[in-house]
N, C-alpha and C positions, 0 to 999 in steps of 0.2 A: 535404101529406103524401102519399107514394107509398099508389099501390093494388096491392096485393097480386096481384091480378085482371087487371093489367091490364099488356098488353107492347106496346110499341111495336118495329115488326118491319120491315125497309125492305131491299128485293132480293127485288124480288119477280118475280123471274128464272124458268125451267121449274122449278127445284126449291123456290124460294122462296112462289110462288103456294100451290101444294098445301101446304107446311105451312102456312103462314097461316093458308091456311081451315081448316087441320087444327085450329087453335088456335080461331079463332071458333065450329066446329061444338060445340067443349066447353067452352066458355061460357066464353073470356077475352074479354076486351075488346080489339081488336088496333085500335092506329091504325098508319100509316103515311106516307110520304109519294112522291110519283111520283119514280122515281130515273131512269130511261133511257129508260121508257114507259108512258101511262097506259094503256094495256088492262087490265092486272090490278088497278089501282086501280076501274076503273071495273065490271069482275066482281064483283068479291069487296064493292063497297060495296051491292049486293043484300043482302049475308047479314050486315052492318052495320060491315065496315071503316070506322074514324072517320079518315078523309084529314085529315092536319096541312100549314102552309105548308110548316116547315123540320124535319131531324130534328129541334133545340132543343126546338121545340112538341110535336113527338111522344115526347119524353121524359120532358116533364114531366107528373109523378104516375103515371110507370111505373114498377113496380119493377124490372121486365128490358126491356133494349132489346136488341134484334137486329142485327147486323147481316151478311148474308150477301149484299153486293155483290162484283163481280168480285173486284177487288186491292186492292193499299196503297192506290194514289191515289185510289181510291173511296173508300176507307175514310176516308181523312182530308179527303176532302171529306163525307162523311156525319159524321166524327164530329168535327172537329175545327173551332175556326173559332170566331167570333159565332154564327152559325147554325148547331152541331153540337151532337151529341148530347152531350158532354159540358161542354158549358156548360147544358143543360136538367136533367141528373140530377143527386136529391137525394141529398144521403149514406146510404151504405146501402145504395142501390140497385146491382144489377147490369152489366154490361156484357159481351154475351156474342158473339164473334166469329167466325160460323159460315163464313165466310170462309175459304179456303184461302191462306195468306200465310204468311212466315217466321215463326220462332219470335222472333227477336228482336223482329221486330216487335210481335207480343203482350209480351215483356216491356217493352219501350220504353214503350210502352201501359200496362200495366199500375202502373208507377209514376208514369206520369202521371196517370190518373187515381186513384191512392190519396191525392193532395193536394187531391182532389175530397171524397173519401172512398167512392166508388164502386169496387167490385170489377169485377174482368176476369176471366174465364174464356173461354181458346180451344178452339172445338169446333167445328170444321170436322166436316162429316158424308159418309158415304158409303152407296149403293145406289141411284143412280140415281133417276129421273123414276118411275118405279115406285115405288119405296120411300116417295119423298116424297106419293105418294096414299095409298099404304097405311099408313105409320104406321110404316114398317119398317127407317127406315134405322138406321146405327149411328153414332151422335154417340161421336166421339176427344176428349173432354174432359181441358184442363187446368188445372191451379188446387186452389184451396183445397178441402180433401173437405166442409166444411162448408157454402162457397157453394152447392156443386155440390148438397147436401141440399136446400137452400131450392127449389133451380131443378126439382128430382125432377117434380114434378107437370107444369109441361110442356114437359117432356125429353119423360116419357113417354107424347106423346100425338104426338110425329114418332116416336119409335122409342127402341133401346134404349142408354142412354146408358153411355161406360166409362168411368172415370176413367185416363190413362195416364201421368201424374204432374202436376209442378208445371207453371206457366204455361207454352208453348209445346212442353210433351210431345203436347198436341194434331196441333197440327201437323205436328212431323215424325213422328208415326204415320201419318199422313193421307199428307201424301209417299211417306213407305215405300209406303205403301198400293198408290199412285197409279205410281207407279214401277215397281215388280214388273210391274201392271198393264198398263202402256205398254209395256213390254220385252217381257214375253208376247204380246202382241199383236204387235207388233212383225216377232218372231223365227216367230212360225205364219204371217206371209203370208208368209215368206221361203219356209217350208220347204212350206204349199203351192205357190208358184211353182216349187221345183225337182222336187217331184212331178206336178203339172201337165206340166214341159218333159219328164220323163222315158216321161212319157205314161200316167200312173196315173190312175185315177180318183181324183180329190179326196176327193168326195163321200166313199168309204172312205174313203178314210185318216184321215178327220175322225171314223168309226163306229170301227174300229180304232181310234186314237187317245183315245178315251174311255171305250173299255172296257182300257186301259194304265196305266202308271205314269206317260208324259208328260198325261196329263191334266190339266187345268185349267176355273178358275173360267168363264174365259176361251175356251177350248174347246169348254165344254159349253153356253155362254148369249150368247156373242158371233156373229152376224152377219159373218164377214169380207167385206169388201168384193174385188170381181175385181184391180180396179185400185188398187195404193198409191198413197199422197194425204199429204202434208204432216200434221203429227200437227193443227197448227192451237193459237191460241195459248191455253188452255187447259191442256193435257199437257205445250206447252212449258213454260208459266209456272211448272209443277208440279214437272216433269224439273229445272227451273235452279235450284230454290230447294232441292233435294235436294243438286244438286251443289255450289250454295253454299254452304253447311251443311258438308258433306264437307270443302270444301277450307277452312274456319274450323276445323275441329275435326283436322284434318290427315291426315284417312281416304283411300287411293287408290280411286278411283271409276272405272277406264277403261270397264267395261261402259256404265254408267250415260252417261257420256260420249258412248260409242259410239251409244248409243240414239237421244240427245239429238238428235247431228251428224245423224247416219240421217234425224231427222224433220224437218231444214230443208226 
C-alpha cells in the first residue's frame, strides 16, 4: 500500500536538489535514484535520502513520484520501461511532472497512465535556484483540482502552487512564462549595445530604465552579460516547444520566432 509520507523525487538537478531537501527537512520520506550524477545523491543521503536501483523501485509505496529531469527523453527513460516509474506505482497514486515539456506530452502521459490507475499532474515550476532553497518558487500546475488537493502539503513546502487548468495548462503557462522571459532578455542587450555604441553610460540607462515604464522583472534582477552568447539549449528547448504549440494551434508567432533564430 502507498505511504502517504512518502515521494519518490528523481532530478536532482540545481533546482531539483534544494527541493528535495526541502521535502526531507519536513519530514517526507524522499527516495530517489542517481539520474546524470551521484553528487546529490550522495549530499542529501546525510539528511536520509533512501537511493533506489531503478525509478520502478523508487516508486513503489510512494504516493507522489516526481519527476523533474531535463526533457521528454529523460522522462521516458525515468518513467517509462521495465524499470520506470510507472510500472512501480500503485493505483491511486500520483504522477507529477515538474519537467518543462510539451503539453501534449503530459496528455499522452496522462492517459497512459490512467490505465495504471495513477493520476498525472503537470507542474513545471518557476523562480530560479533561489527560490528552490527558499521554498518560493511558483509551481504552473495542471490536472484535476482534487489531485492537486491531495498534493497541497508538499506543493507547499517548494512554494506557491497555481492551478492553470486541465492537464498541460501547466506547461504552456510555464512556456509563456519562459518566452516573454527570453525575448526581454534578449531585446535589453540589444538595446544596451546601441547605447553603449552611441556612447551612454549603460550603467544609467539601466537606473533610468527601472525607474520607467520599460521596466522589467528582468531588468531589475538580471545580470546582463557584456558579450551575447547563444541562449544555450535550455531556453532553446523552451522557445521551440512555445512555437510548436503555436503552429498546432495555428496562432502566428513571428516575434517569438525571431527570438528563437536570434539565439542559434
Amino acid at each position: 500500500m502507498n505511504d502517504a509520507n512518502q515521494i519518490a523525487f528523481v532530478g536532482l538537478g540545481a533546482m531539483g536538489e534544494p527541493m528535495a531537501e526541502r521535502l526531507i527537512d519536513a519530514g517526507f520520506t524522499v527516495k530517489s535514484v542517481a539520474n546524470r550524477s551521484r553528487d546529490a545523491i550522495e549530499r542529501l543521503a546525510g539528511k536520509g535520502l533512501v537511493e533506489c536501483p531503478t525509478p520502478r523501485e523508487a516508486a513503489e509505496d510512494a504516493q507522489v513520484f516526481i519527476s523533474i529531469v531535463f526533457d521528454e527523453d529523460q522522462n521516458d527513460r525515468v518513467l517509462r520501461g521495465d524499470a520506470g516509474a510507472l510500472a512501480g506505482l500503485a493505483p491511486g497514486s500520483t504522477l507529477v511532472v515538474m519537467s518543462t515539456v510539451s503539453p501534449s506530452y503530459c496528455q499522452v502521459l496522462s492517459k497512459e497512465a490512467a490505465e495504471h490507475g495513477v493520476r498525472v499532474l503537470d507542474c513545471p515550476v518557476s523562480g530560479r535556484v533561489e527560490g528552490a532553497i527558499a521554498g518560493t518558487l511558483t509551481l504552473m500546475v495542471g490536472g484535476d483540482e482534487s489531485v492537486i488537493e491531495e498534493c497541497a502539503e508538499a506543493f507547499a513546502v517548494m512554494g506557491n502552487a497555481v492551478r492553470c487548468g486541465d492537464i498541460g495548462a501547466g506547461q504552456l503557462t510555464k512556456v509563456a512564462n519562459n518566452t516573454l522571459f527570453i525575448a526581454t532578455f534578449a531585446l535589453l542587450q540589444e538595446l544596451r549595445d546601441v547605447m553603449g555604441a552611441y556612447g551612454m553610460d549603460v550603467k544609467q540607462f539601466m537606473e533610468v530604465l527601472n525607474q520607467s515604464t520599460g521596466r522589467s522583472w528582468v531588468s531589475e534582477n538580471v545580470g546582463i552579460p557584456r558579450q551575447r552568447a547563444p541562449l544555450g539549449s535550455m531556453p532553446t528547448k523552451d522557445l521551440g516547444i512555445c512555437r510548436d504549440l503555436a503552429a498546432e494551434l495555428g496562432v502566428d508567432v513571428p516575434v517569438l520566432k525571431q527570438v528563437l533564430e536570434h539565439g542559434k
